[in-house]
C-alpha positions in Angstrom: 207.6 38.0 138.5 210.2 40.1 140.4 212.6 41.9 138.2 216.0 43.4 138.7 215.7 47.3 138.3 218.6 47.4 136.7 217.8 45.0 133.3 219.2 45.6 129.8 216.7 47.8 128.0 215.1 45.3 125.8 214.8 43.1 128.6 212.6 45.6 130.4 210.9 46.0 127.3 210.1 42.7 127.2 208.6 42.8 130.6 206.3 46.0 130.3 204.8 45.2 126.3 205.2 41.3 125.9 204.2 39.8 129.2 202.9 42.0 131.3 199.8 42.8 128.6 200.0 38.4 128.7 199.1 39.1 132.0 202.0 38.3 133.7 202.6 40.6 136.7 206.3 41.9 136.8 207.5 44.3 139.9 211.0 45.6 140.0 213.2 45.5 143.0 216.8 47.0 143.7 218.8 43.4 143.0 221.9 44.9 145.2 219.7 45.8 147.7 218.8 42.3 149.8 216.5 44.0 152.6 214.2 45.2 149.2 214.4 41.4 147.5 213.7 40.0 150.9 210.3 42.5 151.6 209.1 42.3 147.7 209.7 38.4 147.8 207.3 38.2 151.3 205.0 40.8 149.5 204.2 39.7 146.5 205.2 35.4 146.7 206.8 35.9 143.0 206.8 32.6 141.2 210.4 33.8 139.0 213.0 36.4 140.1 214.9 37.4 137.1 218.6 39.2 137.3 221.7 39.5 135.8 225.3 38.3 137.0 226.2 41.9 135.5 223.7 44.6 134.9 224.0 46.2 131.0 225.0 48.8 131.4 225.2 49.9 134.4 227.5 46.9 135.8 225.0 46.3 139.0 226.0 42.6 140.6 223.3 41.2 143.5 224.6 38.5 145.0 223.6 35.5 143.6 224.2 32.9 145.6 221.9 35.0 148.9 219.3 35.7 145.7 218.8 32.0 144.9 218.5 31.0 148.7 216.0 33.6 148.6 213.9 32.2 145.8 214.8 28.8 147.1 213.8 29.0 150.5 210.1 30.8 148.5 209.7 28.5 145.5 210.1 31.0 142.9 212.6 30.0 139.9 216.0 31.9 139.5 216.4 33.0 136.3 220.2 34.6 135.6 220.5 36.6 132.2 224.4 36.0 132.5 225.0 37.8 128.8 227.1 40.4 129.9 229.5 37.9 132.1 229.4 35.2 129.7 230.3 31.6 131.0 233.4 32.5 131.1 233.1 34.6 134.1 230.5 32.9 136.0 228.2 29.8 135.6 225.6 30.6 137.8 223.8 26.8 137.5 227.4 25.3 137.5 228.5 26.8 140.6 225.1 25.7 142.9 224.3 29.3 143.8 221.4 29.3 141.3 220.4 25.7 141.1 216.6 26.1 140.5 216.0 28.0 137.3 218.2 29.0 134.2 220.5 30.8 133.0 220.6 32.8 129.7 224.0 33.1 127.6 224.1 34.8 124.8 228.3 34.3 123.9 228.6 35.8 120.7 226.8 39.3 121.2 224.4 41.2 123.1 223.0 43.9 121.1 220.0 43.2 120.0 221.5 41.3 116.8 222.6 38.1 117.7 222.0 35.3 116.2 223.0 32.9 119.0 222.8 31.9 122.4 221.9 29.2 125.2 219.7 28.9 127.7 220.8 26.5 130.3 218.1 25.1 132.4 217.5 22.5 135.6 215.4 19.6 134.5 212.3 21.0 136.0 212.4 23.7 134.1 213.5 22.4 130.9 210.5 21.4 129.0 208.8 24.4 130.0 211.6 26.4 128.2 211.2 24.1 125.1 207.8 24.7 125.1 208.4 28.0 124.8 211.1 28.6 122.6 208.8 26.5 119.7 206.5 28.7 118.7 209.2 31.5 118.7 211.9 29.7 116.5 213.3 26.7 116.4 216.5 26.0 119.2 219.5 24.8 117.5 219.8 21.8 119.8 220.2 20.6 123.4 221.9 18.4 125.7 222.4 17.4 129.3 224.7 18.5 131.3 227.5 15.9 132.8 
């Protein structure tokens, strides 16, 4: 996995203690710098990039759009935290620029403490997600998108 340097804290968290001793390796790139996502993406063949639309808190924006031809044009998954924008900024698998992957909402905080959120996924990503999400709680529902 290739990581945004820039994450919330208790994303990176979850990076370095949860997955990482899973076995999952994560490296961390400069998002806003596309020569340094480029190199690491050739590098290390990630099979997810994860970013935000809007680094918390230190407002960092890549741009999307180059990021997802990037992991596109490599056949690693996109995956957008967009907590910070909310959809009501930007709707980064609504849009096209981050087609392949999902994106992660959380609408009525971002804390630490909330009790909500959505995770908006492509079809081929979707029942990994689901798979996931069971043995850590139940999801409150889901739907297709129109």
């Amino acid at each position: 996995m290739l990581a945004s340097n820039a994450l919330y804290g208790a994303s990176t968290a979850l990076l370095n203690n949860v997955l990482e001793p899973l076995g999952v390796d994560v490296s961390f790139v400069d998002i806003c710098d596309l020569g340094a996502v480029e190199a690491k993406i050739a590098e290390q063949k990630p099979g997810c990039i994860l970013m935000e639309t809007i680094s918390n808190p230190l407002l960092r924006v890549g741009e999307i759009d180059r990021i997802a031809e990037l992991a596109r044009a490599n056949g690693a998954a996109l995956v957008v935290d967009n907590t910070f924008a909310t959809p009501l900024m930007i709707r980064p698998l609504r849009n096209g620029s981050a087609h392949r992957g999902s994106q992660r909402d959380q609408v009525f905080g971002g804390h630490g403490d909330v009790l909500g959120g959505i995770i908006v996924a492509d079809e081929e990503h979707t029942n990994v997600l689901r798979t996931m999400s069971r043995p850590s709680g139940r999801c409150s529902g889901h739907s297709k998108p129109t």
